[in-house]
C-alpha positions as CSV (number, residue, x, y, z in Angstrom):
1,X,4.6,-190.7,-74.7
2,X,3.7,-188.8,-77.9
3,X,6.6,-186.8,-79.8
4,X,7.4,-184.6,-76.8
5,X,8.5,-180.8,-78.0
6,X,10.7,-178.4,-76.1
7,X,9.4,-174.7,-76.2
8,X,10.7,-173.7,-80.0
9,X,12.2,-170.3,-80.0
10,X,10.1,-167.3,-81.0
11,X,9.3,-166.4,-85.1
12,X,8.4,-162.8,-86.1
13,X,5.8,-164.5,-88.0
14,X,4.4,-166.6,-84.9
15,X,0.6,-165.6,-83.8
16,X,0.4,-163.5,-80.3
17,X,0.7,-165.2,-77.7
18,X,-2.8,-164.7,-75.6
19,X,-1.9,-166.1,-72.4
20,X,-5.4,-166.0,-71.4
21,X,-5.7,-169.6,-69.8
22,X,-6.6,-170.0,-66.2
23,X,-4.2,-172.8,-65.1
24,X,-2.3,-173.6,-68.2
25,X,1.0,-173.0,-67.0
26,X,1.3,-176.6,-65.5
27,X,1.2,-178.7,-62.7
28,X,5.0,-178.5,-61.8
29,X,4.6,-174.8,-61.3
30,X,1.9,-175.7,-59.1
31,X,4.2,-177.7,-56.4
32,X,6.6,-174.2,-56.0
33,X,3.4,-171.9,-55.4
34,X,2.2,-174.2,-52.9
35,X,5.0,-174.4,-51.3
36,X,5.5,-170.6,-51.3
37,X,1.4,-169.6,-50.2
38,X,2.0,-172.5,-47.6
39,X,5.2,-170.4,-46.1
40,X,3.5,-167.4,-46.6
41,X,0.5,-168.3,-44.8
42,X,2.6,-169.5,-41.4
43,X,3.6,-165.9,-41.3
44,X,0.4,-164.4,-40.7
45,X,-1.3,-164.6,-44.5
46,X,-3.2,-161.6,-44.9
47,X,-0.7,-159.4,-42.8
48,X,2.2,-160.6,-44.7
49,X,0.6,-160.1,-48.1
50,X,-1.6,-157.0,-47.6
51,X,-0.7,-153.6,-46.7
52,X,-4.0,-151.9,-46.7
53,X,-5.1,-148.7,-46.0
54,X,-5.9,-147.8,-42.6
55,X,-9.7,-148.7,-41.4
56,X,-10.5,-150.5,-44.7
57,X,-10.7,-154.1,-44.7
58,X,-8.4,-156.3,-47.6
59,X,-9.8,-159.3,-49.9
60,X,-7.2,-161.6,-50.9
61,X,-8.3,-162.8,-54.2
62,X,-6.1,-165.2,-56.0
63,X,-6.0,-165.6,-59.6
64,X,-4.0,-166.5,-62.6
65,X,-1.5,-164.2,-64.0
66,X,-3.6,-163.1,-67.2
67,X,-6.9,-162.3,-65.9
68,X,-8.6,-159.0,-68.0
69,X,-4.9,-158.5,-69.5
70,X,-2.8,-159.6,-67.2
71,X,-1.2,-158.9,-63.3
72,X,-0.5,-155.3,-63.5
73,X,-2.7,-154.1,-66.8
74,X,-4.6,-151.1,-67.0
75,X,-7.5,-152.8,-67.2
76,X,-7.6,-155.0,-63.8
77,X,-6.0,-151.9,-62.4
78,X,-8.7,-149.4,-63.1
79,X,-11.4,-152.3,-62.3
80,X,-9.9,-152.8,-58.9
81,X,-9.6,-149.5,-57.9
82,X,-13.3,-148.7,-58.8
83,X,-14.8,-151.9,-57.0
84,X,-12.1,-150.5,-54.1
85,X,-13.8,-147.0,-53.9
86,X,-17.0,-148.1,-54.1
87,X,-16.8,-150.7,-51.5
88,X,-14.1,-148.8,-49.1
89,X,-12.0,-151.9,-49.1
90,X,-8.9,-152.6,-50.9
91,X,-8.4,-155.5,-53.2
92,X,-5.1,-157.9,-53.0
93,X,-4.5,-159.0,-56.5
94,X,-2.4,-162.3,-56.1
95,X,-1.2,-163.6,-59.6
96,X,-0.4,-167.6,-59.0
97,X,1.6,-169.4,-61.7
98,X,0.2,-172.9,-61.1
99,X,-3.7,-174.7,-60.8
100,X,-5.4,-172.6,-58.4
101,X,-7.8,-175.5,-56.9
102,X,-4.5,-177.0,-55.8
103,X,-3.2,-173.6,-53.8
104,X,-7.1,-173.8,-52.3
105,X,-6.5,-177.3,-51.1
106,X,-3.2,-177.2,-49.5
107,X,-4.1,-174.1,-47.8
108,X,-7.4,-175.4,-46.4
109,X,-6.5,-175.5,-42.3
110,X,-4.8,-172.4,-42.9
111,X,-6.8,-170.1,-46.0
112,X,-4.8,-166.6,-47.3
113,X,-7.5,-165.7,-49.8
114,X,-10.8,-164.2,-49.6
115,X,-11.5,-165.2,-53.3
116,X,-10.8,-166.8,-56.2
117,X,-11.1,-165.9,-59.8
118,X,-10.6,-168.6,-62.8
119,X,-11.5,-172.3,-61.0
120,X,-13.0,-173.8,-64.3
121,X,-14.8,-176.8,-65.4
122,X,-12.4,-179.3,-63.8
123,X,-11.2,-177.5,-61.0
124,X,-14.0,-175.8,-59.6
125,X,-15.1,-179.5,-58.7
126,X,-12.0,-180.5,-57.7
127,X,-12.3,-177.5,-55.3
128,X,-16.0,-177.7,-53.9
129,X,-15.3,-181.5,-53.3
130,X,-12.6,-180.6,-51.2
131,X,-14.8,-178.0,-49.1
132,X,-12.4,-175.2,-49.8
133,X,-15.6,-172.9,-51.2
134,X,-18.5,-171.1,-49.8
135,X,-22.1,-171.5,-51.9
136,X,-23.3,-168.5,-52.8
137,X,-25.8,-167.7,-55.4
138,X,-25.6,-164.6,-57.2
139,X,-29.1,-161.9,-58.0
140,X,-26.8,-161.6,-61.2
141,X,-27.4,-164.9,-62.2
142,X,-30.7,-163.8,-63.5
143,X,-28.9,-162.4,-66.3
144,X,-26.7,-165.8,-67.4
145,X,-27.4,-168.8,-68.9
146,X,-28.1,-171.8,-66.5
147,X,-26.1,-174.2,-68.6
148,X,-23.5,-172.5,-67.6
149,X,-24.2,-172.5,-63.7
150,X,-24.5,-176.4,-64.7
151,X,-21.6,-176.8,-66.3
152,X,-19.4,-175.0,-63.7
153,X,-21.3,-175.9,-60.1
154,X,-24.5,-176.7,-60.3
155,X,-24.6,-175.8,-56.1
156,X,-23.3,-172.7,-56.9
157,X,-19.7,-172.8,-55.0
158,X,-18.5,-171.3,-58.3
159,X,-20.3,-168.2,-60.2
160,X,-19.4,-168.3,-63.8
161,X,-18.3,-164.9,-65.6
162,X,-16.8,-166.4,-69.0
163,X,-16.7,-169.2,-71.4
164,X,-15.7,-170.5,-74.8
165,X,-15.1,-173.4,-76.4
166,X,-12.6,-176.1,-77.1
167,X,-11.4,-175.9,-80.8
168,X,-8.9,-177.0,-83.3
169,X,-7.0,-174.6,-84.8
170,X,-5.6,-175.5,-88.2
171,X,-3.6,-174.2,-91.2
172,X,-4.7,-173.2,-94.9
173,X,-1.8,-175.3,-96.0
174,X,-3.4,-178.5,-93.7
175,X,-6.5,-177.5,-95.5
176,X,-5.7,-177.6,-98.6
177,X,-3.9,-181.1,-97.9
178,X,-6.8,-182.1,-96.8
179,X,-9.1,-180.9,-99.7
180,X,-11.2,-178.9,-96.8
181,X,-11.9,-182.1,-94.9
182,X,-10.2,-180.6,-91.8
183,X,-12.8,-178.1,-91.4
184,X,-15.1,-181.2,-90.4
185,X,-13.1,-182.6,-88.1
186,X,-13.9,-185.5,-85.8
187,X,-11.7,-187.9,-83.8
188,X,-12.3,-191.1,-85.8
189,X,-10.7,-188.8,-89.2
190,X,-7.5,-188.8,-87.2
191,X,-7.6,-192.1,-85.8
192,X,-8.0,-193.6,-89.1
193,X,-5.3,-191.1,-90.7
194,X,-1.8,-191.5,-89.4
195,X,-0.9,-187.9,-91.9
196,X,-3.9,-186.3,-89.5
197,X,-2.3,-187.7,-86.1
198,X,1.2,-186.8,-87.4
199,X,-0.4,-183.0,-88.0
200,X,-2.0,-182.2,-84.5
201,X,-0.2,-181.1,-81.8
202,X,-2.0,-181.3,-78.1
203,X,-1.1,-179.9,-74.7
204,X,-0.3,-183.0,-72.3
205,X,-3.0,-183.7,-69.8
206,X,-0.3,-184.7,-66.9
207,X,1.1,-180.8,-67.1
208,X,-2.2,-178.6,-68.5
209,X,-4.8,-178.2,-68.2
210,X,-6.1,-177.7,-71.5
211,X,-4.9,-180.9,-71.8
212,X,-7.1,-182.4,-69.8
213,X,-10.1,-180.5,-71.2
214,X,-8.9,-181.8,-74.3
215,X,-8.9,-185.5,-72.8
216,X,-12.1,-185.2,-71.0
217,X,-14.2,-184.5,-74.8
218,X,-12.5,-187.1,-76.0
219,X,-14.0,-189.5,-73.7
220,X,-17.3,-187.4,-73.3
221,X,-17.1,-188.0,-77.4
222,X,-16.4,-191.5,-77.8
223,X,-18.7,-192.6,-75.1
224,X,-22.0,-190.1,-75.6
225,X,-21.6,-189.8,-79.3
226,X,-19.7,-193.0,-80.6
227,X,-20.7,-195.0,-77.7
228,X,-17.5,-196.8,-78.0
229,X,-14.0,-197.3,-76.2
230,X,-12.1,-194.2,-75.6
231,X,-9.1,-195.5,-75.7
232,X,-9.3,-196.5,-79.2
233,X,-8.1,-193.0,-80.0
234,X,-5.1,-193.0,-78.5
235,X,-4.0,-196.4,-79.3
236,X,-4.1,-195.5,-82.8
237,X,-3.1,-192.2,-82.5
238,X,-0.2,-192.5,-79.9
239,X,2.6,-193.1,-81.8
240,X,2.5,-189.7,-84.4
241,X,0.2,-187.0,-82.3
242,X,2.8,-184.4,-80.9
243,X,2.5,-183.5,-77.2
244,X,3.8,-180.8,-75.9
245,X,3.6,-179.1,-72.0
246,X,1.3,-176.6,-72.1
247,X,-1.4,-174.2,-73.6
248,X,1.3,-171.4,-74.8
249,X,3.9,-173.8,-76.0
250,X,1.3,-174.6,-78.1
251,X,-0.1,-172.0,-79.3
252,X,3.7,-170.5,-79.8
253,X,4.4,-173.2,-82.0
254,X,1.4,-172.6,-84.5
255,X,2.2,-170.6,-87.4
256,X,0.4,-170.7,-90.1
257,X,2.7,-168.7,-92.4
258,X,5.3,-171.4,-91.4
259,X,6.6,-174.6,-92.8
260,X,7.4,-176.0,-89.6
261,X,4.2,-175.3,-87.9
262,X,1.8,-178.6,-86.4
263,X,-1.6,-178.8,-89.3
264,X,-3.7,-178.7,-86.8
265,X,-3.7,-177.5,-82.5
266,X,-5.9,-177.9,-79.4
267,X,-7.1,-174.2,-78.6
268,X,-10.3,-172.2,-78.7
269,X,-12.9,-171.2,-81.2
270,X,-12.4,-167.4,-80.4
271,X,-8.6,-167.9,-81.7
272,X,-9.3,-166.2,-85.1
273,X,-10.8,-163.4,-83.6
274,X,-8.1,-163.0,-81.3
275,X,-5.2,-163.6,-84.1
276,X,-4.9,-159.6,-85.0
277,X,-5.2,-160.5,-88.4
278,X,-8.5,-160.0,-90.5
279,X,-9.2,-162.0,-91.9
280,X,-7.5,-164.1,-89.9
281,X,-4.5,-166.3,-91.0
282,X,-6.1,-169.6,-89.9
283,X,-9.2,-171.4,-88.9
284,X,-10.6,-173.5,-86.2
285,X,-13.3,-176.0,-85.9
286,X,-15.2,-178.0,-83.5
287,X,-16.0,-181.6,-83.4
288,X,-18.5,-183.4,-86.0
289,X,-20.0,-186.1,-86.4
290,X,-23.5,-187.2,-89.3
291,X,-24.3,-183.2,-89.4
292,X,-23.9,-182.4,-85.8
293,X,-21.8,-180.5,-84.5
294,X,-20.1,-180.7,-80.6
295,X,-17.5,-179.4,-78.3
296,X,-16.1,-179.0,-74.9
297,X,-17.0,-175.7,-73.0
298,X,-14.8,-174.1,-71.1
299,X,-16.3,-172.2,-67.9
300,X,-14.5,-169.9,-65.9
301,X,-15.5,-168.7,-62.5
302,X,-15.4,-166.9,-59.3
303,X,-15.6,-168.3,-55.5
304,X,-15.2,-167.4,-52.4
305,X,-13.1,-169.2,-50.1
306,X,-14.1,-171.2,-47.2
307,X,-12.5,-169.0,-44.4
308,X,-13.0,-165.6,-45.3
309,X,-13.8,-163.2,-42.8
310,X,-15.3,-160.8,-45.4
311,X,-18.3,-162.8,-46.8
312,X,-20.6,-159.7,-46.9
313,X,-17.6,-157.9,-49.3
314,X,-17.2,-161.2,-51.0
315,X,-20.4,-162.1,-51.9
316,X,-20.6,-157.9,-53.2
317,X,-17.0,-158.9,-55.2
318,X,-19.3,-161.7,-57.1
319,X,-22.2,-159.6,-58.1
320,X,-19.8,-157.2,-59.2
321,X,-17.9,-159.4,-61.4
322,X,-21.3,-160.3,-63.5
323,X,-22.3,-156.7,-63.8
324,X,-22.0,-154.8,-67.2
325,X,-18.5,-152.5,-66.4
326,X,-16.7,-155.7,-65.7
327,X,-18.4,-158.4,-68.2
328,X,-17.9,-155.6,-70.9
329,X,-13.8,-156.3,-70.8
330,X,-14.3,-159.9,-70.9
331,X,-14.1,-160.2,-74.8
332,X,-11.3,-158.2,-75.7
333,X,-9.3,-159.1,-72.7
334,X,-10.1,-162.6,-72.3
335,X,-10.9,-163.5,-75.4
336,X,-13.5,-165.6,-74.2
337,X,-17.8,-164.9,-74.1
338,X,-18.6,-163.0,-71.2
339,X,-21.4,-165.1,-69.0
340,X,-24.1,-161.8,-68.8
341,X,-26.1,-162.2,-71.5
342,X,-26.7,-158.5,-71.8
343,X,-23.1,-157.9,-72.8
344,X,-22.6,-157.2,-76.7
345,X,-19.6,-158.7,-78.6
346,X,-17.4,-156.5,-80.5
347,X,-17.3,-157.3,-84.6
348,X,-14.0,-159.0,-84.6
349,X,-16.0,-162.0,-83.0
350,X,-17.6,-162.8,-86.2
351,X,-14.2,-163.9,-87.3
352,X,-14.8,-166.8,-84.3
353,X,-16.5,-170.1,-84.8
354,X,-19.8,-169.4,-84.3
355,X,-21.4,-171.3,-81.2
356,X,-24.7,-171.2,-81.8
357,X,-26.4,-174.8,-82.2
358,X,-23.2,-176.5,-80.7
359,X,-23.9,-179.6,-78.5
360,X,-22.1,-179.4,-75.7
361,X,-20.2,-182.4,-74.4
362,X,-20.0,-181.7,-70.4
363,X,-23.4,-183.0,-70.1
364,X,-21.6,-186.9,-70.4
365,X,-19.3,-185.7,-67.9
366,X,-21.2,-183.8,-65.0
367,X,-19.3,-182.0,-62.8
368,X,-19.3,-184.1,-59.7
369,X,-18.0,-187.0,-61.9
370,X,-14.5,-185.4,-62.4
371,X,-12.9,-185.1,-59.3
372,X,-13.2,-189.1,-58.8
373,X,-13.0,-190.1,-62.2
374,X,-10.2,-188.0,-64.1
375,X,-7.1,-189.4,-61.7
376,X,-8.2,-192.8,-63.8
377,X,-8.4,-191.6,-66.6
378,X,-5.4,-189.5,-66.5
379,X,-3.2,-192.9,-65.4
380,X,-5.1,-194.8,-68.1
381,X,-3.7,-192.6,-70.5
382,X,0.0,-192.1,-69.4
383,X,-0.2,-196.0,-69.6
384,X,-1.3,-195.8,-73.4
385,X,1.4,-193.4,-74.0
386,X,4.2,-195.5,-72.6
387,X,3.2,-198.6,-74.3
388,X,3.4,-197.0,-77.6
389,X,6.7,-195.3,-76.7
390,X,8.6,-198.1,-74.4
């Protein structure tokens, strides 16, 4: 494989750590909360993880342990308690550490949740191929994009409430190295540029899932814009590019202040915004290529389970989750574009790379291509890595 790092220890001077990702935790976190919703399930599920208040139903909803601030923050808290008094039902919060489609799959003959909040791009597919989510199309919709809807679940098993895009981070010292170049990014620059591979750290695609977003518009680039071989890349860039095991090992390892910091990360064009500095202390960019300029987007979204016994509540959760006192928290909590269109962003956002006139890259990749596709692609690269690291 690439260089592999271990998590470095913490710096005064390292960036916040956002922990916003849905599912970037890794896959081998994923295997012990399996195991643990699977047990949990055998002893009665919603009983077991539910102690509701007499005469009102429960909705199990699972989700990752950031959502709107994280498990436990005054913000999901005061959002859950007004959906619960308005609904007269009470709302099981149930933070998972690992990829959410997987918990959905292994609990199919035996479901605990009533919903799910942050399948994205890759596994909201991974999901609805399975059969794991009920359809169910949203009167809210009329206020989102339908690239989004496209992007996410086109047959609406998934209702998207956020989205960003794919970026890469990088330092005013790689900058200057680079006499601005970096802020025109494309993959051939570092292919052909051993200092540029040597510079950009990535989240593995076996253990992250912003890896594998990272993978995915790769190929989507190579094959829709170059219309050459993918693997090209990564048999040039293989032996410098720095790998590491997840989104916030990352992220933590990024400081631009810092002479041991990567030039360049995989991360999000909202980062700058997010940094608590302004200006901020970095800069992202997308991908370019002959004055055009692409990137992945990342959708986020909301489902209900196949199982439920509380479709009529569900189906309310989802409208609920588009509407204005919930889409409002998205930016500042999420960091990420709330999906209703009618939401404002706060100023700080100008600080983020602007998406308008982006090309998005998921439209090489639709979703009902990944579930069959990316376990190929995923081996296909582990192979590269291991040749150029026998």
């Amino acid at each position: 494989m690439g260089t592999v790092l271990s998590r470095p220890d913490a710096r005064p001077t390292d960036p916040p750590r956002l922990g916003r990702r849905p599912g970037s935790t890794g896959r081998i976190l994923a295997a012990i909360a399996i195991a643990v919703a699977v047990a949990i399930a055998g002893l009665g599920g919603y009983a077991y993880l539910a102690s509701h208040r007499s005469g009102e139903p429960t909705l199990v909803v699972y989700t990752y342990d950031s959502l709107l601030g994280g498990c436990g923050s005054s913000v999901l808290t005061n959002l859950t308690r007004s959906f619960e008094a308005s609904h007269s039902v009470h709302l099981e919060i149930d933070c998972e550490p690992g990829t959410l489609s997987s918990l959905l799959i292994a609990q199919k003959n035996a479901p605990v949740a009533d919903l799910v909040v942050g399948l994205d791009e890759i596994t909201a597919p991974q999901a609805e191929a399975a059969g794991v989510l009920v359809p169910y199309q949203s009167p809210e919709l009329a206020h989102v994009a339908p690239n989004l809807v496209g992007a996410i679940s086109p047959a609406h098993a998934v209702t998207p409430y956020e989205w960003g895009y794919l970026a890469i981070d990088y330092t005013p010292s790689f900058s200057t190295a680079t006499g601005g170049a970096v802020a025109n990014f494309s993959f051939p620059s570092v292919a052909a540029n051993a200092s540029w591979a040597r510079n950009l750290m990535i989240e593995d695609p076996a253990t992250d899932i912003v890896g594998e977003e990272f993978l995915l518009s790769q190929i989507a680039y190579y094959q829709s814009v170059l219309h050459g071989d993918w693997t090209s890349f990564w048999r040039a860039v293989d032996p410098y590019v720095l790998v590491n095991a997840s989104w916030s090992d990352v992220y933590g390892s990024f400081n631009p202040a810092g002479s041991r910091a990567p030039g360049m990360i995989v991360s999000f064009n909202t980062d700058p915004a997010a940094s608590g500095s302004v200006p901020p202390t970095f800069n992202a960019t997308l991908y370019h290529d002959h004055g055009t300029t692409y990137a992945w987007k990342t959708v986020y979204g909301v489902g209900i389970v196949q199982g439920s016994r509380h479709l009529a509540l569900d189906r309310e959760f989802v409208d609920w989750f588009l509407q204005g006192h919930v889409q409002g928290q998205i930016p500042t909590s999420e960091w990420e574009y709330p999906a209703n269109l009618t939401v404002g962003l706060p100023g700080v956002f100008s600080w983020a790379v602007d998406p308008a006139g982006v090309v998005a890259l998921n439209a090489a990749l639709p979703p009902s291509s990944i579930p069959g596709s990316l376990p190929g692609w995923l081996d296909e690269w582990q192979n590269l890595e291991n040749a150029a690291h026998p």
